[in-house]
C-alpha positions as a printed Julia matrix, in Angstrom:
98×3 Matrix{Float64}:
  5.3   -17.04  74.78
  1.48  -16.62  74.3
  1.77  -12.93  74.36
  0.86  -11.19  71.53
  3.77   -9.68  69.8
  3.18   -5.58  68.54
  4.98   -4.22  66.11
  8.63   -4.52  65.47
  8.44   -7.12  68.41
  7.12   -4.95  70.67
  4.23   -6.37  73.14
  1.35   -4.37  73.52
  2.03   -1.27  71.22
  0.65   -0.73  68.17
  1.73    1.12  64.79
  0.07    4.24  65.84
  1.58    4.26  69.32
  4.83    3.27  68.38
  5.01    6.27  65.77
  3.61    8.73  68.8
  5.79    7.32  71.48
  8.66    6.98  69.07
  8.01   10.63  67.85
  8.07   11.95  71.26
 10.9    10.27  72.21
 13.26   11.26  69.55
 12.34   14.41  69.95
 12.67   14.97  73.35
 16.04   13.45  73.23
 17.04   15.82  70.08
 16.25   18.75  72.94
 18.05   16.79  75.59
 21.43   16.89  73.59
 20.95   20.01  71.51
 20.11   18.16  68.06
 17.4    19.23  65.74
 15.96   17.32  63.11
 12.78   17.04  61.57
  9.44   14.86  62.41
  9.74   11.84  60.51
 13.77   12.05  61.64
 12.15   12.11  65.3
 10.22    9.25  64.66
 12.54    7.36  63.11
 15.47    7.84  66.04
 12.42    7.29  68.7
 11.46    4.06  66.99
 15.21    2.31  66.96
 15.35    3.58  70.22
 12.75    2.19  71.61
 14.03   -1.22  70.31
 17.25   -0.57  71.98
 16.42    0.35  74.95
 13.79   -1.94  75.59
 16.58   -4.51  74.53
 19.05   -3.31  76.92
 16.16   -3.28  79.77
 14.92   -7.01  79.04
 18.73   -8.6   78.55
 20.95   -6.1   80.46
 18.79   -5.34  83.12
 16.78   -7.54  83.53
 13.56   -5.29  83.55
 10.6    -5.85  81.95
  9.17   -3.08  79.64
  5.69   -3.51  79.3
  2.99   -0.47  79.42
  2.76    2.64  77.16
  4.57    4.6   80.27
  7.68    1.94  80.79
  7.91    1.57  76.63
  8.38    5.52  76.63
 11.0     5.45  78.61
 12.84    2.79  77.01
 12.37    4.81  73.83
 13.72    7.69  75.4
 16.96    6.21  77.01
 17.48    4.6   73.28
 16.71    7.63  71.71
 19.61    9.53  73.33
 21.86    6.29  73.33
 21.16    6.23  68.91
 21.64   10.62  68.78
 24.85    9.52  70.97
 26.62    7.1   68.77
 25.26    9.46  65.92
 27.6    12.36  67.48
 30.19    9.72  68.07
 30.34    8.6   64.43
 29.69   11.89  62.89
 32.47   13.98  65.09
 29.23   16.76  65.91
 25.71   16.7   65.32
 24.19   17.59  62.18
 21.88   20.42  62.74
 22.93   22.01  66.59
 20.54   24.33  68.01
 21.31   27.78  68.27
């Protein structure tokens, strides 16, 4: 447990990368499923999602996410699994693409 903990409990990303890797993420996973929302909406959907899924990697899979690349796509598969149960809850997404 001597490793430094980032933010929101993630090792080895920062605030700044965590708001760029969490910004990608959401949005790439908006254009994935057909969503759009705005910036800070990306960010904020990349960010829980990158807490998820690096969750679900460390206790479900047993896989370690450590690295800007693995972290990315941890945010990603969280990303879509948050726009998801968004859909789910909501009965259709908010703003769909046209």
């Amino acid at each position: 447990m001597d490793e430094p903990l980032g933010v929101l409990g993630t090792p080895d990303i920062g605030f700044f990368s965590l708001i760029i890797i969490g910004g990608l993420a959401g949005w790439i996973a908006g254009m994935i499923l057909g969503i759009r929302h705005g910036i800070l909406t990306n960010i904020l959907v990349g960010i829980v999602g990158s807490w998820i899924g690096s969750y679900v990697a460390d206790n479900f899979l047993h896989f370690a996410v450590a690295g800007s690349g693995k972290h990315f796509l941890a945010a990603l598969v969280g990303s879509i699994i948050v726009l998801l149960i968004w859909q789910l809850i909501h009965g259709r997404s908010v703003y769909p693409q046209q």
